[in-house]
Each structure stands twice: as C-alpha cells, then as structure tokens.
KELO-631292 format. One record per residue (C-alpha): residue number from 1; x, y, z; residue in three letters. Coordinates in nm, 4 decimals, always signed. Layout:
   i       px       py       pz  aa
 NUM        X        Y        Z ALA
...
END
This chain:
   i       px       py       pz  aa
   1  +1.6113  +6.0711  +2.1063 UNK
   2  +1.2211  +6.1103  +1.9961 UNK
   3  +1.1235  +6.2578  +1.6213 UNK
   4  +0.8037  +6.3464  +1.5386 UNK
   5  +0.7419  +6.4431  +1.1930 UNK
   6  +0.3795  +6.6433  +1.1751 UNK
   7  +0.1624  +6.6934  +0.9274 UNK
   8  +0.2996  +6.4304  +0.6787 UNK
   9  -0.0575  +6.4261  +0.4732 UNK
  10  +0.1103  +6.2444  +0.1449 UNK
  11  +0.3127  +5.9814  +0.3987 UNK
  12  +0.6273  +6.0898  +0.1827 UNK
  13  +0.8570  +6.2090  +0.4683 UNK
  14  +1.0639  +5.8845  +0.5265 UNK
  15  +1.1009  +5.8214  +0.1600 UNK
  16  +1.2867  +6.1672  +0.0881 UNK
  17  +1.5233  +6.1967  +0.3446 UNK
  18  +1.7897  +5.9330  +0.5018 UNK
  19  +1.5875  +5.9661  +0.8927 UNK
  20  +1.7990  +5.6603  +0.9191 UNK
  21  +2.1271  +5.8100  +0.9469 UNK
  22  +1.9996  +5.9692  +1.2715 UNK
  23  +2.0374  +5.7951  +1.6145 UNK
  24  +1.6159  +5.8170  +1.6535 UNK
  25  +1.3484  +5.6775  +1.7570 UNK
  26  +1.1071  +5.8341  +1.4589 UNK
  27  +0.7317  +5.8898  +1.4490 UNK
  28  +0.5278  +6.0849  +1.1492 UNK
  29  +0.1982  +6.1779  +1.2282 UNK
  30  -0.0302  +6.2349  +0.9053 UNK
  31  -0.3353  +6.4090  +1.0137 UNK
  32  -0.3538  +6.7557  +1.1855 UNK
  33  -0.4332  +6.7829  +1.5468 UNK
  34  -0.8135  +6.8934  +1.6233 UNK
  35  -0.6617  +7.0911  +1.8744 UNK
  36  -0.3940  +7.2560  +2.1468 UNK
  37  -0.4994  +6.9650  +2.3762 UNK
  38  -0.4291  +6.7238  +2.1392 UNK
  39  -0.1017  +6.8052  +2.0679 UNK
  40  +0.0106  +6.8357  +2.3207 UNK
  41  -0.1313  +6.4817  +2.4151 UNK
  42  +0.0322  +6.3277  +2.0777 UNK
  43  +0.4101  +6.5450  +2.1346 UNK
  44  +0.4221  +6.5222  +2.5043 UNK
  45  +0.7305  +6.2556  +2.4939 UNK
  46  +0.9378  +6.4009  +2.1923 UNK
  47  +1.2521  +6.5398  +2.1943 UNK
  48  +1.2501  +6.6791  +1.8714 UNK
  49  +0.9478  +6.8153  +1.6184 UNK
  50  +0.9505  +6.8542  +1.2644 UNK
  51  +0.6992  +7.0790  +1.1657 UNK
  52  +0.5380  +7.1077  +0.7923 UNK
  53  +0.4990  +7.4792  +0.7854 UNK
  54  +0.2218  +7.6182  +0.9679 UNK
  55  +0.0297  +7.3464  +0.9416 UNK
  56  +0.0730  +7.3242  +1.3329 UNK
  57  +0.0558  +7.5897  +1.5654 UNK
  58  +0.2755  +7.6259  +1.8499 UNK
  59  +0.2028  +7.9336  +2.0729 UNK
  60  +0.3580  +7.9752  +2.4184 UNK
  61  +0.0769  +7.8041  +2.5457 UNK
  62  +0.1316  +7.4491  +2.3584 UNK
  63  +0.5373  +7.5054  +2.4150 UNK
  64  +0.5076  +7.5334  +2.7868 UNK
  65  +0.3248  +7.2234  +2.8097 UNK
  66  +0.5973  +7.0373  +2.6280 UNK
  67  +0.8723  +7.0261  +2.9081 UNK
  68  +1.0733  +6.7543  +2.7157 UNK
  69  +1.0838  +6.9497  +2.3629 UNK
  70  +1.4489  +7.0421  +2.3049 UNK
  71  +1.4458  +7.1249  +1.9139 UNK
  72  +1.1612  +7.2294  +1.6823 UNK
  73  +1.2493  +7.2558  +1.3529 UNK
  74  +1.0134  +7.4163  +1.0907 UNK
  75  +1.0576  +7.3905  +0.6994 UNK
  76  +1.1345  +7.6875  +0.5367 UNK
  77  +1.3372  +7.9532  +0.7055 UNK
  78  +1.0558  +8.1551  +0.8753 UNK
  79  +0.7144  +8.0064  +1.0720 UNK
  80  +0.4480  +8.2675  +1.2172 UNK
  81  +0.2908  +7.9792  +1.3985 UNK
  82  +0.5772  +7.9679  +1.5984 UNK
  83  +0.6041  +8.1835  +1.9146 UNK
  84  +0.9952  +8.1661  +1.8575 UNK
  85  +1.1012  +8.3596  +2.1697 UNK
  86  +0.8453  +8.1687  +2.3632 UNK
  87  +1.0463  +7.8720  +2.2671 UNK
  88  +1.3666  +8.0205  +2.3832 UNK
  89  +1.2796  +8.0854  +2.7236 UNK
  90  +1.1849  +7.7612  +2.7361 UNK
  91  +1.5153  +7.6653  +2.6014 UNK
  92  +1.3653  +7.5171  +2.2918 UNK
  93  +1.5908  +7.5767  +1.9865 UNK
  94  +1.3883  +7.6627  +1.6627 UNK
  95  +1.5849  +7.5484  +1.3181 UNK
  96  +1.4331  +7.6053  +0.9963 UNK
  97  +1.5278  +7.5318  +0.6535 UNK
  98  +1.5578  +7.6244  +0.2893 UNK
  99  +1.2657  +7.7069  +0.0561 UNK
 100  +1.2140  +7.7477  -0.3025 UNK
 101  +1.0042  +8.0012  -0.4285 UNK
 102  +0.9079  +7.8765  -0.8463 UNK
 103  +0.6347  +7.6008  -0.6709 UNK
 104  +0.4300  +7.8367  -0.5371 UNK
 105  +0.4642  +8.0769  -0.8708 UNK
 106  +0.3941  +7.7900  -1.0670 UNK
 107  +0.1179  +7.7013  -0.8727 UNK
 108  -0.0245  +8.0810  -0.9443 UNK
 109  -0.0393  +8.0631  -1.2718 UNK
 110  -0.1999  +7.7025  -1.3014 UNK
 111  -0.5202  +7.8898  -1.0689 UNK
 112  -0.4593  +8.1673  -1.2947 UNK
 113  -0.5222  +7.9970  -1.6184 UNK
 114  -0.7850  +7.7528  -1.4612 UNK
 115  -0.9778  +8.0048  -1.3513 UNK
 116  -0.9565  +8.2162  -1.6977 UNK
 117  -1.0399  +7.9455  -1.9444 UNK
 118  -1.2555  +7.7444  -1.7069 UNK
 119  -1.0166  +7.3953  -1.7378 UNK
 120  -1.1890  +7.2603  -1.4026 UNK
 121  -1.5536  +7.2750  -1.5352 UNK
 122  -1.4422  +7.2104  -1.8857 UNK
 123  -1.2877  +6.8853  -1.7493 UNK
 124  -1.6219  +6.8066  -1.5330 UNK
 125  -1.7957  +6.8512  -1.8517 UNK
 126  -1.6044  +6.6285  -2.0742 UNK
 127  -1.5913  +6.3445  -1.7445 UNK
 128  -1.9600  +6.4023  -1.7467 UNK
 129  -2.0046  +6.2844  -2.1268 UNK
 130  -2.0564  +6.6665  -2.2286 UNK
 131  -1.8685  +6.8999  -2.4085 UNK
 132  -1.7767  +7.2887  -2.4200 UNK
 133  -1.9276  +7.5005  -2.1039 UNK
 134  -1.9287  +7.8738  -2.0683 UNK
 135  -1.6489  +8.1072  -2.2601 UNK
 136  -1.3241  +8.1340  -2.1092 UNK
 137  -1.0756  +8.4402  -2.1025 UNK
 138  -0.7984  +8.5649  -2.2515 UNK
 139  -0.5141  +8.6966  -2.0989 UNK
 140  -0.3119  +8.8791  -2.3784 UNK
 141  -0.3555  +9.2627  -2.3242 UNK
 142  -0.5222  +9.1743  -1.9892 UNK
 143  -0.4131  +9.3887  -1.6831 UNK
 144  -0.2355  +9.1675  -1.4245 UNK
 145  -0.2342  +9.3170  -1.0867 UNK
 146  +0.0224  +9.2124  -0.8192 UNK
 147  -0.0493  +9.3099  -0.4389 UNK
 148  +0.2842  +9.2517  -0.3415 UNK
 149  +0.5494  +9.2690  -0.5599 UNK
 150  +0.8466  +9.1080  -0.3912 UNK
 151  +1.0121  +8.7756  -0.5162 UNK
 152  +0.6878  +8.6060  -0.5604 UNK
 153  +0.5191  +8.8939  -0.7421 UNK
 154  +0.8196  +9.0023  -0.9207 UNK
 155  +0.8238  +8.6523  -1.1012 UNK
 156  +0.4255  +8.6164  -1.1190 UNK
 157  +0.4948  +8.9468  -1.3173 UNK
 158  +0.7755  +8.8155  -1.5100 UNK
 159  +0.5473  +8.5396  -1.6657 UNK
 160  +0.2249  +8.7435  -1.6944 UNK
 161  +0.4700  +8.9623  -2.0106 UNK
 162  +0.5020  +8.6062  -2.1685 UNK
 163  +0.1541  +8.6105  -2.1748 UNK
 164  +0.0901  +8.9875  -2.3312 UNK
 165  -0.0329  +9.0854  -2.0028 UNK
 166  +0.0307  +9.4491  -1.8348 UNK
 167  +0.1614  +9.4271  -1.5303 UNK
 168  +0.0659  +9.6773  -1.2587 UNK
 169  +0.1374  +9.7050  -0.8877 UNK
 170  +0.0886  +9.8603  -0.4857 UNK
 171  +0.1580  +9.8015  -0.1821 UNK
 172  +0.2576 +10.0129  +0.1261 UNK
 173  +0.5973  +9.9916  +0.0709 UNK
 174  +0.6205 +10.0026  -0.3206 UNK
 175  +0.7464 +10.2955  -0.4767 UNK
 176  +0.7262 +10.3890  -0.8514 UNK
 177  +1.0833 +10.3704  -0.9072 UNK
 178  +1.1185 +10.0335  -0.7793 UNK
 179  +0.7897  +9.8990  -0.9509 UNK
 180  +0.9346 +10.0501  -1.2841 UNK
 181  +1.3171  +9.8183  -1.2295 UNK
 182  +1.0988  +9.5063  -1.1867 UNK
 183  +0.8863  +9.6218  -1.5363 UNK
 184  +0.5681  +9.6774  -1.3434 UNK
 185  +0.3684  +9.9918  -1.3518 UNK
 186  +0.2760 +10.1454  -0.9977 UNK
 187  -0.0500 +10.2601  -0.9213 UNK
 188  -0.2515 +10.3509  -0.6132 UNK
 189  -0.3788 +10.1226  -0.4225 UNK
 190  -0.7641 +10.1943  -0.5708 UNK
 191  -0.5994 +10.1432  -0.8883 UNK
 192  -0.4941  +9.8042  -0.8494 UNK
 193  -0.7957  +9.7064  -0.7543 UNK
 194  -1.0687  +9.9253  -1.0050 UNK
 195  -0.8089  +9.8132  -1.3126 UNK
 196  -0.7006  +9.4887  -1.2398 UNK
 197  -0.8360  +9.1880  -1.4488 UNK
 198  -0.6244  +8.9412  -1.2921 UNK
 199  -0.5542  +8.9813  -0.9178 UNK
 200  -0.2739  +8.8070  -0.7459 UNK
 201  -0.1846  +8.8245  -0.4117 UNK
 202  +0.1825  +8.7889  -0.2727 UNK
 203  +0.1872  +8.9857  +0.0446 UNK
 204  +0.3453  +8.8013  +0.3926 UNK
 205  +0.0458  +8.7987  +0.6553 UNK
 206  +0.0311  +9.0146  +0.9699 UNK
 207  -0.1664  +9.2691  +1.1440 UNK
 208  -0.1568  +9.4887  +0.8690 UNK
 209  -0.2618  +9.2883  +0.5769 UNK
 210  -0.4841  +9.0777  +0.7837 UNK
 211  -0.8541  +9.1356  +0.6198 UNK
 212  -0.6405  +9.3602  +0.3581 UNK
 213  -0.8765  +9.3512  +0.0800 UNK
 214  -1.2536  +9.3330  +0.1957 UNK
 215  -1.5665  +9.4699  +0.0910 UNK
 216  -1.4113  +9.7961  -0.0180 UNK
 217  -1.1964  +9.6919  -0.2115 UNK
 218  -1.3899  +9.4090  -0.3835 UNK
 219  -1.6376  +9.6338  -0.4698 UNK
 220  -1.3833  +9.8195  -0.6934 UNK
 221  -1.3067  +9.5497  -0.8498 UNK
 222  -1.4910  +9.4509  -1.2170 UNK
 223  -1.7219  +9.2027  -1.2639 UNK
 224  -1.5009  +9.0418  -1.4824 UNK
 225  -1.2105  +8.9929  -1.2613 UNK
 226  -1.0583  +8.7261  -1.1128 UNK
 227  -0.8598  +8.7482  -0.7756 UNK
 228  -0.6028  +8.5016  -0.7057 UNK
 229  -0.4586  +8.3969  -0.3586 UNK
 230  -0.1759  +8.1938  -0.2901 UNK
 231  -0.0239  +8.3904  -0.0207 UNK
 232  -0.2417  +8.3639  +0.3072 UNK
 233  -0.6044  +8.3378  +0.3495 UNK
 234  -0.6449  +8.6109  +0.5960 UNK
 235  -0.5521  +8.8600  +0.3792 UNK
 236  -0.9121  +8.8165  +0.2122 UNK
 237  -1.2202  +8.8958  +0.4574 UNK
 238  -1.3593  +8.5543  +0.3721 UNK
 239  -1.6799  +8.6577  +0.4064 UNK
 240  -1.6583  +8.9283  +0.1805 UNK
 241  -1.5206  +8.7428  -0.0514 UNK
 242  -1.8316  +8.5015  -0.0488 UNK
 243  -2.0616  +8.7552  -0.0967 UNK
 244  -1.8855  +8.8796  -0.4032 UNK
 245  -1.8549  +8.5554  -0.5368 UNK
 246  -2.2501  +8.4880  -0.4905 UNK
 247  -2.3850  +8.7797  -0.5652 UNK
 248  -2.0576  +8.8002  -0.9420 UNK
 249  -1.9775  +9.1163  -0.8553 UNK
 250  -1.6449  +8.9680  -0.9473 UNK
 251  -1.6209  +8.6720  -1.2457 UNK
 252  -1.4764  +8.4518  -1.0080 UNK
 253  -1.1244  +8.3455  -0.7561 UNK
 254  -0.8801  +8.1288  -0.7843 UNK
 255  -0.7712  +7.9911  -0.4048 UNK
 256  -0.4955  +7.8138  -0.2425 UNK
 257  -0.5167  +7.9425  +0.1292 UNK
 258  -0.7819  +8.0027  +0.3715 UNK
 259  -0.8770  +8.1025  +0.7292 UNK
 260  -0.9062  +7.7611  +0.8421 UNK
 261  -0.7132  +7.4811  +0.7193 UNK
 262  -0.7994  +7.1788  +0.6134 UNK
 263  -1.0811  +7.3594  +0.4823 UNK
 264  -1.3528  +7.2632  +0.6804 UNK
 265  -1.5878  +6.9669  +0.5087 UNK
 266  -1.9269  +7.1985  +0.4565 UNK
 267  -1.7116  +7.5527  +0.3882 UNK
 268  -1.9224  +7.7232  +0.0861 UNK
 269  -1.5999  +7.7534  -0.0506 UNK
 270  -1.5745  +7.4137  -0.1709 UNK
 271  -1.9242  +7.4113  -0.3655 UNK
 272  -1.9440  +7.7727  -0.5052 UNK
 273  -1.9370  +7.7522  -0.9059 UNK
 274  -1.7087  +8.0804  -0.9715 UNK
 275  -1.4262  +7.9319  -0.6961 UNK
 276  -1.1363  +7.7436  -0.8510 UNK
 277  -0.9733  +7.5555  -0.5313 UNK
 278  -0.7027  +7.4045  -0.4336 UNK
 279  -0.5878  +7.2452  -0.0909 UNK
 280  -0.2777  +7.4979  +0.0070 UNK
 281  -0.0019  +7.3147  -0.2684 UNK
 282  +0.1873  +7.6115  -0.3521 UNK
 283  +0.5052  +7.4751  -0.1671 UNK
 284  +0.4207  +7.1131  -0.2589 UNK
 285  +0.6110  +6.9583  -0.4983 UNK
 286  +0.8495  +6.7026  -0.4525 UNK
 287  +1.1671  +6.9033  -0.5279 UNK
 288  +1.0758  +7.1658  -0.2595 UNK
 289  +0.9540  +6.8656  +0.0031 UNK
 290  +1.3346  +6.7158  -0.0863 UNK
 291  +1.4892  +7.0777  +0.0599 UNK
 292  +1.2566  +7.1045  +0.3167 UNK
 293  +1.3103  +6.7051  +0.5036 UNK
 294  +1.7139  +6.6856  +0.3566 UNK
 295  +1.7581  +7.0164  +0.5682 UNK
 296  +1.5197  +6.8957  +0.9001 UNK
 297  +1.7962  +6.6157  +0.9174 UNK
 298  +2.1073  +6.8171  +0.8817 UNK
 299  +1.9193  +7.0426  +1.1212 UNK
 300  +1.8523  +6.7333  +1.4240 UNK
 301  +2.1966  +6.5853  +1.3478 UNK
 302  +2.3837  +6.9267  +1.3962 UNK
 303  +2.1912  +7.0299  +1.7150 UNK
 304  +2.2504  +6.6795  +1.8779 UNK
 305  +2.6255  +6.7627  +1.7861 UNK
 306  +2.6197  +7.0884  +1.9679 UNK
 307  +2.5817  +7.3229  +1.6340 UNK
 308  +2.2825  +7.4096  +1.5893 UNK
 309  +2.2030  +7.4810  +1.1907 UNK
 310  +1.9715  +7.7914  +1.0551 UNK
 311  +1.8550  +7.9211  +1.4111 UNK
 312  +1.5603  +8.1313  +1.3875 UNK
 313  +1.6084  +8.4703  +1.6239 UNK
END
C-alpha cells in the first residue's frame, strides 16, 4: 500500500502520528500542486491520499484520472473540494476526521485585536528603531457583528461580552429567538452591516454566500470598521473589498482566507497598509493537527481491515 500525505507545508505530519504502525509505503508532499495535471502526475501510483483540508482539490475530473486511488481521507469531517459522490462511483471511499473548533476562534480574535490596536505596525515600528504609530481602538462598548452565528460565531460572541462588546447578529436562517438564547441581538441584515464596528464572518461557503458581502454591503459599513474573515474567502467580492480598503471607506480587515490560496506572490493584499494578514491558520495549531493525522491513521488502518471509519455520504 501507497500514502501520500498532501499539503504538509510545516513537514510536521510524520512527527504527530505513529504512520509507522501502518503496513505503508509513505510519501508527504509539502508544496501544493500548480495544477489538475500535476496531481494527478504526483498521485497517479497511490493507493491512499491524505488530504490537508481543501488545500487540494479533487473534482471528478482529477478522481477519474486516478484509477489506482482506493481511499481519500480528508481532515476534518466535511471537504467541499471533494466531489464525494464522484469518488464513489469510482469506488473511492472518502474518510474524514475530527475537528476542533477554539483554533480557529482563537485565531479570530488575535486578527481582531491586531487589527484594532494596530500590534502588526506597532511591532514594525518598534523592529524599525521607532516607536508609537497611529491610535488604536477600543473594543469595550464596541458593536461586534457576527454573520453567522453558529458554533464559531456563537463563541466569537461569547468572548466579544468579556470584552464589553455588544453582540449583534443575521443571517438567512437566524431568527430573533434563537439569536436572543445565544445572548446576541438580531438585526436585519442592513443592520449588521450599517452598525457593526467589528465584523466577523463565520458562514460555511456555497452558492449562496459566495460574493455575500460586496460593494453593497461594504458601502454600509463605517469608516471606522473593521471586517474580519476567517471563514472562506469567497464570501468577500475580493475586489470590492480592495477598493474599500484603498479608497478607507472602511478603517481596515483583518484576513485569514482568500480566493486563491497560497496567496499569490504580487496579490495587493499582501502590501495594502489597512490589511492585517494571515496565511489561512485558523485550524493550525498543533493540538488540532494531532486530531486531524491520529484520526487519518485510524482511518487507513480500518479501511485496509474492511471497516471503513467516519465515511463521508
């Protein structure tokens, strides 16, 4: 049997997992694949693939040129870059694993509070051989809007009332009732967006939140606002989003996700001043990247026993 592990970009995957204890031949590829071509080039004689979330796309296309691919196994328990019942018709079983959500919460609030004070040009500053730069924010008696409130949102909220912040919500779905159990006020969707001076967005990414908040809505948002994604980058019209940032009709965003990832080298998102980026590290952390490769092994070693673990359907 043939692993490949993709997308290992910190080389960590052999060192927090026992790979060993499988009857393998193992491979872990570090760097993305430019394209479908090339992976299928690199995966054409594996067995098995272990897939770092979507870092790697697999559409019907790229599974039906991978005759010899028996198991793919994603972390976390769900993958959108995975056509899954492309893969069963192929007779590809897809596995996935568990996930932990406080990472990618944590995560939030470090853009959050980076953004609002200004750490990453205070620290440029001081590395510099300045000092103090600009005036940061506060965020006690702020308004902390959550597009999304599910488990993410919910506990983005939970932290922002630590904080002294107000916590208001939308989203299609939301209703006041629930918005009021989680301690969140609901408000229309202009709302969230005209009285928000934090933005966070925790919405799951599909046709209908794809390019979700755009012009529009950026346009009713204050100049002093920040907007915060750590959810997917489609959700923002990108380009929008530059503009806005360019032209401070909002203070400033706070990113983890994008359109295109890596973000390509020359993106203006990596140079403009009132951007506070990171490179998609929500889930990474080495307590979530333990779950995510102890679970891809118990996943291979039960399918080459005959039972399958955490099928995705």
């Amino acid at each position: 049997m043939k692993i490949a592990i993709l997308d290992d970009y910190q080389s960590v995957a052999l060192s927090l997992a026992d790979w060993d204890s499988l009857d393998a031949h193992t491979d872990v590829f570090n760097t993305p694949f430019d394209n479908e071509e090339a992976t299928v080039a690199a995966l054409a004689d594996y067995d098995v693939v272990v897939a770092m979330r979507e870092r790697t796309p697999f559409p019907a296309s790229t599974l039906g040129q991978l005759p010899r691919l028996k198991l793919l196994v994603t972390t976390a328990p769900v993958n959108a870059a995975i056509d899954v019942d492309a893969a069963r018709e192929s007779g590809i079983t897809v596995c996935g694993t568990g996930y932990l959500a406080h990472p990618t919460v944590e995560l939030t609030w470090g853009l959050i509070l980076s953004a609002a004070r200004l750490i990453p040009q205070q620290v440029a500053s001081v590395r510099a051989g300045g000092w103090q730069v600009g005036l940061g924010t506060s965020l006690n008696g702020a308004n902390l809007g959550i597009l999304g409130l599910g488990r993410l949102g919910t506990r983005v909220a939970e932290i922002g009332a630590a904080f002294g912040m107000n916590a208001i919500a939308w989203s299609q779905h939301l209703t006041a009732e629930e918005a009021q159990a989680k301690g969140v006020t609901y408000v229309s969707r202009d709302e969230l967006f005209s009285r928000s001076d934090v933005l966070s967005i925790h919405v799951v990414l599909s046709e209908r939140t794809r390019g979700l908040v755009g012009e529009g809505e950026l346009r009713l948002m204050k100049p002093t606002a920040i907007l915060v994604n750590t959810s997917r980058g489609p959700v923002i019209d990108e380009t929008a989003l530059l503009r806005a940032l360019n032209e401070k009709t909002i203070a400033g965003a706070a990113l983890d996700v994008f359109d295109r990832e890596p973000l390509p080298a020359g993106h203006p998102l990596r140079s403009v001043p009132n951007a506070v980026v990171t490179p998609h590290i929500g889930y990474v952390s080495r307590d979530l990247y333990e779950v995510f490769y102890r679970d891809a092994v118990e996943d291979v070693a039960a399918w080459a026993a005959g039972s399958p673990l955490r099928v995705l359907t």
